[in-house]
Backbone as ProteinMPNN parsed JSONL, in Angstrom:
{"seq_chain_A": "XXXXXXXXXXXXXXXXXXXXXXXXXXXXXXXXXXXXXXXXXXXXXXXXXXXXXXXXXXXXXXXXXXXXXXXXXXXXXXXXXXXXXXXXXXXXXXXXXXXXXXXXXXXXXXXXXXXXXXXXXXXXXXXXXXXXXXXXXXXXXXXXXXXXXXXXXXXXXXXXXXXXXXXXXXXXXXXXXXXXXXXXXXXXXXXXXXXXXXXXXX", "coords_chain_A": {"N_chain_A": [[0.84, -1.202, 0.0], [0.571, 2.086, -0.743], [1.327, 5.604, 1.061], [-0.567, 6.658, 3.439], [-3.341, 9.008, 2.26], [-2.015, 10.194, 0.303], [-2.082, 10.685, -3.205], [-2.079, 10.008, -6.952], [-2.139, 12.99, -9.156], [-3.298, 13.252, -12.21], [-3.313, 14.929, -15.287], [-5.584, 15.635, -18.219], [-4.444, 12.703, -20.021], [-4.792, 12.418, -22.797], [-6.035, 10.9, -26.058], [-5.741, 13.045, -28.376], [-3.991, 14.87, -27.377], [-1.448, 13.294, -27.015], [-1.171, 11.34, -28.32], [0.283, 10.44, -31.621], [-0.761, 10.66, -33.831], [-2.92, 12.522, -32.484], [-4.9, 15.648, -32.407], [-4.104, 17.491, -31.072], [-1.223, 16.654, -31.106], [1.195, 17.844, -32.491], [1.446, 20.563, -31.66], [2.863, 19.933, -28.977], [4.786, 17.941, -29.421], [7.675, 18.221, -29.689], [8.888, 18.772, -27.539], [7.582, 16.582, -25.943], [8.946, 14.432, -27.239], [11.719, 15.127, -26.56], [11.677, 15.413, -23.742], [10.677, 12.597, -22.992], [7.777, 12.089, -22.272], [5.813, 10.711, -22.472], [6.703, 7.507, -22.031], [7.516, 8.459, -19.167], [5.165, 9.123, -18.005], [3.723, 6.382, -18.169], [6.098, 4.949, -16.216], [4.999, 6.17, -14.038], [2.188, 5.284, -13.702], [2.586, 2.895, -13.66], [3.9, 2.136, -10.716], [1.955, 3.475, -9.55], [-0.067, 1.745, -9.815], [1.28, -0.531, -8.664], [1.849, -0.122, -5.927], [-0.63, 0.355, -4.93], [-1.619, 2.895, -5.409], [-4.227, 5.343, -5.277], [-5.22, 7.055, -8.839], [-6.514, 10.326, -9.616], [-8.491, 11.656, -11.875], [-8.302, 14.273, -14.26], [-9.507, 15.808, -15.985], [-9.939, 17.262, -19.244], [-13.055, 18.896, -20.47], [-15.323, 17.548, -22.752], [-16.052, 17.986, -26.226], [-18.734, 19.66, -28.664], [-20.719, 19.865, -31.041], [-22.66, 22.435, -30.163], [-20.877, 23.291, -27.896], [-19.719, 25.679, -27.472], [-21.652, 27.651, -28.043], [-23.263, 30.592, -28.018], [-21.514, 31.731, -25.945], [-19.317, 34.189, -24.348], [-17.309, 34.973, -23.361], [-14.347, 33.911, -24.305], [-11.586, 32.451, -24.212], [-8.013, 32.059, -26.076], [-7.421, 29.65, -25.552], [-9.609, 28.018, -25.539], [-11.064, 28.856, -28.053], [-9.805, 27.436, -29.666], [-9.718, 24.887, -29.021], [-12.73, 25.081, -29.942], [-12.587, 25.5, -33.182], [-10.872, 23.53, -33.684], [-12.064, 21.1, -33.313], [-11.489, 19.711, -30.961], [-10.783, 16.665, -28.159], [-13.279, 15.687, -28.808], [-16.17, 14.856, -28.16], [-17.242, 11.379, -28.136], [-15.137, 10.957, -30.268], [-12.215, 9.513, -31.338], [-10.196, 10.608, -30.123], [-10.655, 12.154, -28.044], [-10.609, 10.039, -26.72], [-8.736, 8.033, -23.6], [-5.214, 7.773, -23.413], [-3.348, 4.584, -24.257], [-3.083, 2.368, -21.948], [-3.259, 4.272, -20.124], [-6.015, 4.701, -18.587], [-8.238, 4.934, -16.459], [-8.425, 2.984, -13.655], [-10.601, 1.517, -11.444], [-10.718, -0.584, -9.625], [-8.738, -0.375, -8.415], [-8.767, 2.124, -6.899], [-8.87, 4.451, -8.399], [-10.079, 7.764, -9.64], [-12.568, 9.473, -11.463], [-12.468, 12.588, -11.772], [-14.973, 15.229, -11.655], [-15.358, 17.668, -15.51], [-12.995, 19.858, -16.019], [-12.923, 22.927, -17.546], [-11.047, 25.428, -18.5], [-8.108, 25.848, -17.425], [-7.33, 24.956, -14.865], [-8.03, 22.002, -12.564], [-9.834, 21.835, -10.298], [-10.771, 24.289, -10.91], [-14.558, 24.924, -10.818], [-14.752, 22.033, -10.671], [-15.625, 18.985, -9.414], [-13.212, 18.161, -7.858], [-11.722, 18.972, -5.168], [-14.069, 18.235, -3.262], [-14.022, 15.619, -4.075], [-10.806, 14.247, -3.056], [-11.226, 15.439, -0.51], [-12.827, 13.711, 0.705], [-11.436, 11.258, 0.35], [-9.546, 11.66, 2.54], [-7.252, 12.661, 1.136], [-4.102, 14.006, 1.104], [-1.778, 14.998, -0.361], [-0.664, 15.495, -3.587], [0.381, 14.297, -6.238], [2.026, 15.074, -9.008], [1.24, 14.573, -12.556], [1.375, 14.87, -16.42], [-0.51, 16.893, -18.458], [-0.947, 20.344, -19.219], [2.585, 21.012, -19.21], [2.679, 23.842, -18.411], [0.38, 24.911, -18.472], [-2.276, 23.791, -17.768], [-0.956, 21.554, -15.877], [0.547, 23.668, -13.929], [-1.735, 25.187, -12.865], [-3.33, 24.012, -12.069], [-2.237, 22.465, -9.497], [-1.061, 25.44, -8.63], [-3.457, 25.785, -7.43], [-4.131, 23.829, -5.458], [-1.993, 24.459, -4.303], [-2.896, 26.764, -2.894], [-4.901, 25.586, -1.219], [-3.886, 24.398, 0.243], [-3.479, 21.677, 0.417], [-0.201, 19.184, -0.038], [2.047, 19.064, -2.423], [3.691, 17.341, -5.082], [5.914, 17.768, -7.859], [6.444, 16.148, -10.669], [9.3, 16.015, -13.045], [9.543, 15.192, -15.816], [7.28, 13.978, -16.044], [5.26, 14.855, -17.963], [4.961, 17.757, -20.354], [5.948, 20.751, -22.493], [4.418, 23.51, -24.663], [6.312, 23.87, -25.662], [10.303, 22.723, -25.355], [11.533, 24.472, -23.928], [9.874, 26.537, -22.559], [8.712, 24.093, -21.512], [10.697, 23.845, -19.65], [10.952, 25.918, -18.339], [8.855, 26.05, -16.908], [9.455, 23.608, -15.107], [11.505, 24.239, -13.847], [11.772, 26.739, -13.129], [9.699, 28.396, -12.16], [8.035, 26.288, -10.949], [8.939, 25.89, -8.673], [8.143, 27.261, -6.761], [5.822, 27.072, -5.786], [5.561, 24.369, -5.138], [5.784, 21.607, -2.7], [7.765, 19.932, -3.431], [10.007, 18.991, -6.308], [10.617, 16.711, -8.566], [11.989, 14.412, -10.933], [10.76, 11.448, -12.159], [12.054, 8.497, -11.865], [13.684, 9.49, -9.191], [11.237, 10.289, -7.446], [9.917, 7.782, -7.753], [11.804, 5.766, -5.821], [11.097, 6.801, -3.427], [9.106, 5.53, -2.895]], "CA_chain_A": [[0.0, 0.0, 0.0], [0.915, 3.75, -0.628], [1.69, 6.06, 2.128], [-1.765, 6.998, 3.824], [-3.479, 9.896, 1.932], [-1.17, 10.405, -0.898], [-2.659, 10.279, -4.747], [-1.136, 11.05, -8.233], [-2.996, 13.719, -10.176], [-2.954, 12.996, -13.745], [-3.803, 15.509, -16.161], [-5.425, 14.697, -19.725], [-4.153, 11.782, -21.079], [-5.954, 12.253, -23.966], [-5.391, 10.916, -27.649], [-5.516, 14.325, -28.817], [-2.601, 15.325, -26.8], [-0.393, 12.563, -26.629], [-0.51, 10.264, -29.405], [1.16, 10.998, -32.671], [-1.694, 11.304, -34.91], [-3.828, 13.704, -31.875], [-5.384, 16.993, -32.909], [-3.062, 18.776, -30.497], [0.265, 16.571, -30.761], [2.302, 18.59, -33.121], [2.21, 21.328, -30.742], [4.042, 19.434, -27.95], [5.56, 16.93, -30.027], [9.392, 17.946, -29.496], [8.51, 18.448, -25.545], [7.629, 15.026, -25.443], [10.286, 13.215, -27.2], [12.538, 14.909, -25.714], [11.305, 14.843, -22.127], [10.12, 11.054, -22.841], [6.864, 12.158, -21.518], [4.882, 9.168, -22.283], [7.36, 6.472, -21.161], [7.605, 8.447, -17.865], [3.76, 8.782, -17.28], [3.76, 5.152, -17.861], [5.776, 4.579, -15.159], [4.319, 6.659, -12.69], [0.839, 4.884, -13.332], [2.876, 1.516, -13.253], [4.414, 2.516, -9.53], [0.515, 3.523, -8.229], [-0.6, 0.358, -9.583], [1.973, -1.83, -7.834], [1.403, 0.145, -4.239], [-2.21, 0.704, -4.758], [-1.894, 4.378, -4.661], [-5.426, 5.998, -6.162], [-5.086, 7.895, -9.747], [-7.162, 11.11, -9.858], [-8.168, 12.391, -13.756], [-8.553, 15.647, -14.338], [-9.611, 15.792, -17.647], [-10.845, 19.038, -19.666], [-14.49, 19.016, -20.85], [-14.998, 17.409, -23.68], [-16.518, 19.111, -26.851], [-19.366, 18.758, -29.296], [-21.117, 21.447, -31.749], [-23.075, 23.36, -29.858], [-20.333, 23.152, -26.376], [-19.764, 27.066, -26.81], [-22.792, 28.391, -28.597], [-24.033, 31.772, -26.861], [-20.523, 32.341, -24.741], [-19.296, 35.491, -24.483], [-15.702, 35.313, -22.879], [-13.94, 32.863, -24.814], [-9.71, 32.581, -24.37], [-7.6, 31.471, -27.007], [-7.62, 27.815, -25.801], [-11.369, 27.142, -25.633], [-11.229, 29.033, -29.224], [-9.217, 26.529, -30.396], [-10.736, 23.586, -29.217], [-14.058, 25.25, -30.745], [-11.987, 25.778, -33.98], [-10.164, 22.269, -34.537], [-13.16, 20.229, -32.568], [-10.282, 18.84, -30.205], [-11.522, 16.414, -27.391], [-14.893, 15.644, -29.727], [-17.6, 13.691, -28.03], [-17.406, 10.515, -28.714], [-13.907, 10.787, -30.671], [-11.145, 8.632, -30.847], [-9.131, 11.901, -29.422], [-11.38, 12.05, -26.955], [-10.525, 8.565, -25.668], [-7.253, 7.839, -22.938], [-4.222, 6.949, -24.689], [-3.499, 3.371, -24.326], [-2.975, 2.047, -20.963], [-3.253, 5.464, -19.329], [-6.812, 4.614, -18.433], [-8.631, 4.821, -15.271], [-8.646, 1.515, -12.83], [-11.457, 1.595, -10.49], [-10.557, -1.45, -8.389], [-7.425, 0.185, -8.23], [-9.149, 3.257, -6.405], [-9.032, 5.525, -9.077], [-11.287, 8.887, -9.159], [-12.357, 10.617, -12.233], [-13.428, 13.69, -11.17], [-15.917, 16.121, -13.121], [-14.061, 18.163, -15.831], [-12.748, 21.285, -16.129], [-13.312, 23.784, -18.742], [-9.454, 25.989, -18.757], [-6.434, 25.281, -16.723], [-7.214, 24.511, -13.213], [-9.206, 20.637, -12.536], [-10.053, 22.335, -9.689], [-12.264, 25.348, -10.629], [-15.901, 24.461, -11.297], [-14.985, 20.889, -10.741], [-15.758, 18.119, -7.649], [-11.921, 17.523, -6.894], [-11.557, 19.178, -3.735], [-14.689, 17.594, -2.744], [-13.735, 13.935, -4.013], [-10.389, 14.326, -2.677], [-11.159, 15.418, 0.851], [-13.674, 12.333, 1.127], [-10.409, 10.482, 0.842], [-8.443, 11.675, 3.262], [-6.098, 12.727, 0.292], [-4.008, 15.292, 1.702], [-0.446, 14.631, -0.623], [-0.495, 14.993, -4.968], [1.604, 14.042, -7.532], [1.285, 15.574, -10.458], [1.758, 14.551, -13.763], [0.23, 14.747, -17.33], [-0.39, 17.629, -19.553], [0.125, 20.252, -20.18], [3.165, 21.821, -17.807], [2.808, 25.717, -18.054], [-0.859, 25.366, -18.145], [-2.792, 23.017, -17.054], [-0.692, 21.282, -14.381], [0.638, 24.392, -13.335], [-2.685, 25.78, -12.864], [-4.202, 22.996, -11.19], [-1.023, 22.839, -8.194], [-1.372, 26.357, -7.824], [-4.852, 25.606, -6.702], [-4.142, 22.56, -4.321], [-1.475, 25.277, -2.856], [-4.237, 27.65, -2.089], [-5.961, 25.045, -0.758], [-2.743, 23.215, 1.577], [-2.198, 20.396, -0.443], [1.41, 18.804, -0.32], [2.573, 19.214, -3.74], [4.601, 16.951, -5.912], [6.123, 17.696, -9.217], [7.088, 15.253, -11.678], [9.656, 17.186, -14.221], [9.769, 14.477, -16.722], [6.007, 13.494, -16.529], [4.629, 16.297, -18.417], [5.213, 18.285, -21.269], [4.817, 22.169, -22.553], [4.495, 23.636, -26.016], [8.263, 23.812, -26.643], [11.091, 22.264, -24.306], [11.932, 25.728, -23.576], [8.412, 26.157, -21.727], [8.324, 23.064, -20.532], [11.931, 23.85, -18.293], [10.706, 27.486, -17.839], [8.008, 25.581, -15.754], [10.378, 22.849, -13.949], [12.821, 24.762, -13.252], [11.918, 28.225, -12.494], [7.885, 28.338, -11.831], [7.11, 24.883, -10.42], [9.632, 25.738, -7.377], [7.811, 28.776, -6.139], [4.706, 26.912, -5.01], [5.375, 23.529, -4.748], [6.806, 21.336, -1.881], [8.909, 18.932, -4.039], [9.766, 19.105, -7.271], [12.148, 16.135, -8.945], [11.926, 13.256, -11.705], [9.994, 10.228, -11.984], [12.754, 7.664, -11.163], [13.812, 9.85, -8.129], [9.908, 9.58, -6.92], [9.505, 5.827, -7.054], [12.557, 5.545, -4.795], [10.537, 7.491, -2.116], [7.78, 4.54, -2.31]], "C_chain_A": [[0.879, 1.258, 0.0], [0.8, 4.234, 0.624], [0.08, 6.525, 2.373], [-2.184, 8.744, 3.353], [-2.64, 10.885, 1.037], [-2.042, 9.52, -2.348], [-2.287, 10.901, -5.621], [-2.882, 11.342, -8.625], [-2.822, 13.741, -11.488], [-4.04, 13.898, -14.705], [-4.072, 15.026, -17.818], [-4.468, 14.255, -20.681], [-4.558, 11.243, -22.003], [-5.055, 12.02, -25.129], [-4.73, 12.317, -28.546], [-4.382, 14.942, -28.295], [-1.667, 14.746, -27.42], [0.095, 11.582, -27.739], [-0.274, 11.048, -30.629], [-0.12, 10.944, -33.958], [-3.178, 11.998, -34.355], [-3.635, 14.779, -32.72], [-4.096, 18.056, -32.455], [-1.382, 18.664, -30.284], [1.574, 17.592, -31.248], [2.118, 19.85, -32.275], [3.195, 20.949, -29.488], [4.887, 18.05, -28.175], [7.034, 17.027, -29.378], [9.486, 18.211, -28.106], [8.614, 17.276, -25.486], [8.206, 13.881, -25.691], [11.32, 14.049, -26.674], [12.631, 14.819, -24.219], [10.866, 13.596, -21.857], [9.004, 10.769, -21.984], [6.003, 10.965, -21.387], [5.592, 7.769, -21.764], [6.803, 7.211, -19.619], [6.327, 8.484, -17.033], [3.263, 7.404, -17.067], [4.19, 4.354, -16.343], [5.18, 4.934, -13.773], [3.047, 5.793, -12.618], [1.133, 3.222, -12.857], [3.772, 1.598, -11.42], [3.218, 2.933, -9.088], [0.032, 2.361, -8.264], [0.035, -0.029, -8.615], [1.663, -1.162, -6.012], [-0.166, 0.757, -4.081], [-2.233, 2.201, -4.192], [-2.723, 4.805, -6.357], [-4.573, 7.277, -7.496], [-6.324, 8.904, -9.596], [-7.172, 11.846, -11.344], [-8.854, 13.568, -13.366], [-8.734, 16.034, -15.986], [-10.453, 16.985, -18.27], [-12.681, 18.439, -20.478], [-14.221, 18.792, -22.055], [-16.174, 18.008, -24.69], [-17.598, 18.544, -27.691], [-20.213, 20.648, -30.417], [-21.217, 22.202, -31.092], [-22.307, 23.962, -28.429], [-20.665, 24.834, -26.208], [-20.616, 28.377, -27.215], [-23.372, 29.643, -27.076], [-22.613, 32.489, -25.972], [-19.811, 33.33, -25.21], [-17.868, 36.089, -24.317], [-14.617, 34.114, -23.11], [-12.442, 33.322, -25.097], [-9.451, 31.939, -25.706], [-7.728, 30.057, -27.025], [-8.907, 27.354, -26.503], [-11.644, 27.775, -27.359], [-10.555, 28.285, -29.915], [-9.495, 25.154, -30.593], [-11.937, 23.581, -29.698], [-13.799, 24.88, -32.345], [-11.955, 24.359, -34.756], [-10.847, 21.057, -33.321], [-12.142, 19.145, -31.882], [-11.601, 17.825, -28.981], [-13.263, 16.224, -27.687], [-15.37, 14.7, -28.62], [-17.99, 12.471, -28.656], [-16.182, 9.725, -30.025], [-12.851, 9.843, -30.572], [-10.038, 9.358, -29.837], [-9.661, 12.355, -28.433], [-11.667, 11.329, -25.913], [-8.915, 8.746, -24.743], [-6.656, 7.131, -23.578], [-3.401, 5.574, -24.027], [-2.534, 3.267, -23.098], [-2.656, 3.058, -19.844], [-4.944, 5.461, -18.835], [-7.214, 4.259, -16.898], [-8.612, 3.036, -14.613], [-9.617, 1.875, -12.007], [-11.008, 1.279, -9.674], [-9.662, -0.983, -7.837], [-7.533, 1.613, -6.781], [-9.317, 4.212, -7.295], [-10.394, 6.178, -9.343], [-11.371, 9.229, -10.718], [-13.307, 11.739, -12.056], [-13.868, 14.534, -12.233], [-14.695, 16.932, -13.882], [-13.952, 19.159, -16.401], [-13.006, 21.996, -17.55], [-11.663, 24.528, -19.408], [-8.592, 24.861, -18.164], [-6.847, 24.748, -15.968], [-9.064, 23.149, -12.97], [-9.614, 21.046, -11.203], [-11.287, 22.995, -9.937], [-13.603, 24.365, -11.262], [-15.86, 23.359, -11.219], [-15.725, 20.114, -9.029], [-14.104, 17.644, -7.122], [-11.724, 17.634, -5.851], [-12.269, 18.282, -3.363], [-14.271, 15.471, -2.896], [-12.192, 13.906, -3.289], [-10.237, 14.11, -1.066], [-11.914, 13.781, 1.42], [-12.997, 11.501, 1.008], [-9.63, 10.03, 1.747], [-7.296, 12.362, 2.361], [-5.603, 14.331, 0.51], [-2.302, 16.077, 0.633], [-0.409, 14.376, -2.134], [0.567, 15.081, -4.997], [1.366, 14.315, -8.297], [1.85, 14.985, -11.98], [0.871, 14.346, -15.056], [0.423, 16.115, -18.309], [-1.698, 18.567, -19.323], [1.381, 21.127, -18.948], [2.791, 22.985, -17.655], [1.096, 25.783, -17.945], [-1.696, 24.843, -17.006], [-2.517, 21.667, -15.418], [-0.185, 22.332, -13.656], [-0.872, 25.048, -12.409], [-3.658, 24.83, -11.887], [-3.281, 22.813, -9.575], [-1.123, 24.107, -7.904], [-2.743, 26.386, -7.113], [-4.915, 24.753, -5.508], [-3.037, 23.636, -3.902], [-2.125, 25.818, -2.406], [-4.775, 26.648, -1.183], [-5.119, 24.0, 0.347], [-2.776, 22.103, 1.363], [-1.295, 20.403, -0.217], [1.255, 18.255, -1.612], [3.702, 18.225, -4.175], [5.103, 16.739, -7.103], [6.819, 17.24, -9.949], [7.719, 15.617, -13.239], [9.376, 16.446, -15.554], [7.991, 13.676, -17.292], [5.04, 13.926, -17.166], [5.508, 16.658, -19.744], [4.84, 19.755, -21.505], [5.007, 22.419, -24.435], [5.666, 23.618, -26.907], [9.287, 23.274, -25.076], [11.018, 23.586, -23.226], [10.515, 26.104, -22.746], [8.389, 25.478, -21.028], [9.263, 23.202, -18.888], [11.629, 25.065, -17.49], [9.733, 26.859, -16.406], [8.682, 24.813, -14.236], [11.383, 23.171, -13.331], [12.986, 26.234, -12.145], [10.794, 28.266, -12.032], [7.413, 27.793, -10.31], [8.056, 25.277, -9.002], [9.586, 26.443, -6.554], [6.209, 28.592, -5.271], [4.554, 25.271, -4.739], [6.307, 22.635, -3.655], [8.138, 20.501, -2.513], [8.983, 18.832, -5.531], [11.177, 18.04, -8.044], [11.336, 15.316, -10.029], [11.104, 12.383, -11.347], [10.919, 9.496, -11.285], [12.937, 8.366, -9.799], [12.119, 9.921, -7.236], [9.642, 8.361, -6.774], [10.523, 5.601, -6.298], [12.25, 5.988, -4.036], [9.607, 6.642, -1.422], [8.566, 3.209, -1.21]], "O_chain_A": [[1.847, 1.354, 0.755], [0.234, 3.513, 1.445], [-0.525, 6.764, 1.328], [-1.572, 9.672, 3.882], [-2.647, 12.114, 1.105], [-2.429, 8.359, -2.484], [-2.076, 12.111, -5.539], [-3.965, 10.76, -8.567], [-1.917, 14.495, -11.845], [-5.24, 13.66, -14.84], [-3.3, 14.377, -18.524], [-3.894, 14.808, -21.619], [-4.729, 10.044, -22.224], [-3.941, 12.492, -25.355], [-3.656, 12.487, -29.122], [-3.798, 15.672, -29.095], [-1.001, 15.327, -28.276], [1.222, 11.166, -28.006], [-0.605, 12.232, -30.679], [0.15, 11.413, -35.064], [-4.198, 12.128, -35.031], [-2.706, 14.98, -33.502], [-3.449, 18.919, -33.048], [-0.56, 19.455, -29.823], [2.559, 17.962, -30.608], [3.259, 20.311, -32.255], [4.149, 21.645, -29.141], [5.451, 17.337, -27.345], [7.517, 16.13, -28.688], [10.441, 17.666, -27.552], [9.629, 16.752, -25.025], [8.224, 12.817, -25.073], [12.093, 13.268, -26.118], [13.526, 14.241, -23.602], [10.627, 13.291, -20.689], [8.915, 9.814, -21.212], [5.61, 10.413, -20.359], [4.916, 6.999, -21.081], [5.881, 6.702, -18.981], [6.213, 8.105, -15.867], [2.554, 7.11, -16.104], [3.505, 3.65, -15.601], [4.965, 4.246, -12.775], [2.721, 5.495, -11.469], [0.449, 2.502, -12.129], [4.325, 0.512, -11.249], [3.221, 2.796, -7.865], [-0.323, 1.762, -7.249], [-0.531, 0.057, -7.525], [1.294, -1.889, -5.09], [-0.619, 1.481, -3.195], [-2.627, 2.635, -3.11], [-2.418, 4.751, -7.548], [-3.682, 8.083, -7.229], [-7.364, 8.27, -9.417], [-6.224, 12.433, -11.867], [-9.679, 13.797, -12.481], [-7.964, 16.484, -16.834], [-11.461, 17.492, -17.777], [-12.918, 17.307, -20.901], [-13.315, 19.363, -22.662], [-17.179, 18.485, -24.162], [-17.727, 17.32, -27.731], [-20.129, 21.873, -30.342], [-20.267, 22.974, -30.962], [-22.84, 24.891, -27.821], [-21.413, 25.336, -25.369], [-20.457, 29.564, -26.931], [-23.669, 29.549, -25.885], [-22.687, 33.598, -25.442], [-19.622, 33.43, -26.423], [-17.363, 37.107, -24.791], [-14.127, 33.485, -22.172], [-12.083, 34.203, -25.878], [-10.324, 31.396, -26.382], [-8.015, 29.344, -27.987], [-9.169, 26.679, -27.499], [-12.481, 27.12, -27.98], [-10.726, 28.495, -31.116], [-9.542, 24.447, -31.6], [-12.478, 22.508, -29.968], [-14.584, 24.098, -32.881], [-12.529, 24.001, -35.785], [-10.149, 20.319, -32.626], [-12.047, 17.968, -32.228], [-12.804, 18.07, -28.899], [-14.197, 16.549, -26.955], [-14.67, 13.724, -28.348], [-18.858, 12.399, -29.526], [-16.213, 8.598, -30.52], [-12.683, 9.372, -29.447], [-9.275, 8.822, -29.033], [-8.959, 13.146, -27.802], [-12.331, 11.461, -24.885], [-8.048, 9.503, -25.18], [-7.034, 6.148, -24.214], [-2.73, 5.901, -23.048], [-1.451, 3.85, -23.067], [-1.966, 2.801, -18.858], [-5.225, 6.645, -18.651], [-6.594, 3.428, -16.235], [-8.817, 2.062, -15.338], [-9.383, 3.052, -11.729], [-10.674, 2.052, -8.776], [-9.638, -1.103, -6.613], [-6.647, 1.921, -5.984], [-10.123, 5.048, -6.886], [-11.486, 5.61, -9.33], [-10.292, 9.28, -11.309], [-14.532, 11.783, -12.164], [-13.393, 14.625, -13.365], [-13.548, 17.03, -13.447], [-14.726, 19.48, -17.302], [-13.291, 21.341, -18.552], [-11.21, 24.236, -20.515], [-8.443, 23.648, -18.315], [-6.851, 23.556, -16.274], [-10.282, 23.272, -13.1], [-9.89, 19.937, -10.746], [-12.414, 22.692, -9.543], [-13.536, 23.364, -11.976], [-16.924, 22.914, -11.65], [-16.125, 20.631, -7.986], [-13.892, 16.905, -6.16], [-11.493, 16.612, -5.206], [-11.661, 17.272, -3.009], [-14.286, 14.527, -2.105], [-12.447, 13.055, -2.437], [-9.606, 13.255, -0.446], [-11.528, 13.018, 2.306], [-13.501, 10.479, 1.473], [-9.143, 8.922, 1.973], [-6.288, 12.634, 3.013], [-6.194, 15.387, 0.289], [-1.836, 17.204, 0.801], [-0.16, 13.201, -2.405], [1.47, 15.583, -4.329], [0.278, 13.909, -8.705], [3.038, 15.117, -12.277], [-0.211, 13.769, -14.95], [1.508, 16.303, -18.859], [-2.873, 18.209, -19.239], [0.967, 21.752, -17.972], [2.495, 23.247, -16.49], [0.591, 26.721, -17.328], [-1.818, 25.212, -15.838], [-3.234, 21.197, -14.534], [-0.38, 22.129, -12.458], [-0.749, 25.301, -11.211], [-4.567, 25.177, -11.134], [-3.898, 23.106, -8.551], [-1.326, 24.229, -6.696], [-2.916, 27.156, -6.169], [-5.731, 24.985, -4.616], [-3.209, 23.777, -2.691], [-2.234, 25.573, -1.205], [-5.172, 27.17, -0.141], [-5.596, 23.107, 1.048], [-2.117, 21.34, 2.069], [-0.866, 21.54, -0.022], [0.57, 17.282, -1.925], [4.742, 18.344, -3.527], [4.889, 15.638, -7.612], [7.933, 17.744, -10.093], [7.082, 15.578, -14.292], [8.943, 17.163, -16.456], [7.648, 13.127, -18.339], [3.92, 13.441, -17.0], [6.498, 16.029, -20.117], [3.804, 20.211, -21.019], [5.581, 21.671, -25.227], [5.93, 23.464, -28.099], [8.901, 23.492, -23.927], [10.574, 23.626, -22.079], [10.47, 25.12, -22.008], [8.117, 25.755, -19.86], [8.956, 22.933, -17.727], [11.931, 25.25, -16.311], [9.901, 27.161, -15.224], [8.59, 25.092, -13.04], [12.033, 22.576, -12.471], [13.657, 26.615, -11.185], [11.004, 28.06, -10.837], [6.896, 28.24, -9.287], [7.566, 24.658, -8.057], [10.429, 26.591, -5.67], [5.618, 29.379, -4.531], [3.535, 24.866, -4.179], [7.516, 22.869, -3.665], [9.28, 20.519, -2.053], [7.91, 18.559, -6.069], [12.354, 18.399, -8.099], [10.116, 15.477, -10.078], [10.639, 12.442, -10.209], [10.857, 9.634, -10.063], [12.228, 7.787, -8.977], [12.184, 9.364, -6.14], [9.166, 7.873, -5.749], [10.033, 4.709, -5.606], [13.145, 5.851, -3.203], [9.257, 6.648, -0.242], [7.858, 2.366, -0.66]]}, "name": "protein", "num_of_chains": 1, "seq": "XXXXXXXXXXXXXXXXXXXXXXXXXXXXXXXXXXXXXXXXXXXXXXXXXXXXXXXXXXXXXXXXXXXXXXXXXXXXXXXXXXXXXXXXXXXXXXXXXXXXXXXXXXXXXXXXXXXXXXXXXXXXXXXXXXXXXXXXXXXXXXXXXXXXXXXXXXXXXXXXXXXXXXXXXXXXXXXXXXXXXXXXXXXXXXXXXXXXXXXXXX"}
């Protein structure tokens, strides 16, 4: 068993991201071979399996014609996923990319899902969370500068113990991605190192 009240946070591991013929790979394509993002999310999910420590998804809202009909304050992202119908309804890019998929028995949560950056706002995480006991993330997933940033600054507000996984993630260009792990991620979180150096903590 995992340490009592400790759970990785895994941001969308969606087709559309991650695999090589997603909507949104060729923007973080050279992030993720060279950070070897998908090996290393692998093993993080293969290290909760083996100590039965719960996965939490945080996955963005997924899309469909009419998602943003009528809205009024629309960022560049959500205009983009309107744009190039990312995260479709019912999509293959809309599915988890292969063996990044929730376990139940396992404990795993997927909590309601966000709209921007933070799996937090407007969602049930806090609430499914606390009904854990879960007092201790891990973060990893996609994308770094946004969406896991954005979601850890929220569990700091909120006194979470923070853990950031440099290698489990990705951002739109390397250069982004380090801007995050290096300089950012170390200004609000308690720990911030590698995958391999994390499973030697279990």
């Amino acid at each position: 068993m995992g340490p009592p009240g400790l759970a990785i946070m895994l941001i969308d591991p969606y087709n559309d991201f991650i695999h090589e013929k997603g909507k949104l790979y060729n923007t973080l394509e050279e992030s993720i071979k060279a950070t070897g993002t998908i090996q290393h999310i692998r093993e993080v999910i293969k290290a909760a399996r083996s100590h039965k420590i719960p996965i939490f998804y945080g996955m963005h809202q997924q899309t469909h014609a009419h998602s943003f009909q009528g809205w009024q304050f629309m960022n560049w992202s959500l205009e983009g996923l309107e744009k190039n119908k990312v995260f479709e309804v019912g999509s293959w890019g809309a599915e988890y990319y292969e063996g990044m998929a929730p376990d139940l028995d396992n404990g795993d949560v997927v909590v309601s899902k966000h709209w921007n950056s933070s799996s937090f706002q407007n969602t049930d995480l806090d609430y499914q969370l606390k009904q854990r006991g879960i007092r201790h993330l891990v973060f990893a997933g996609l994308v770094a500068n946004t969406c896991i940033e954005a979601t850890a600054r929220y569990a700091y507000e909120h006194t979470y113990e923070t853990t950031m996984l440099t290698d489990a993630t990705a951002g739109f260009s390397t250069a982004q991605k380090d801007a995050a792990t290096s300089l950012i991620w170390q200004l609000f979180a308690n720990r911030v190192m590698t995958t391999e150096e994390w499973i030697k903590t279990l």
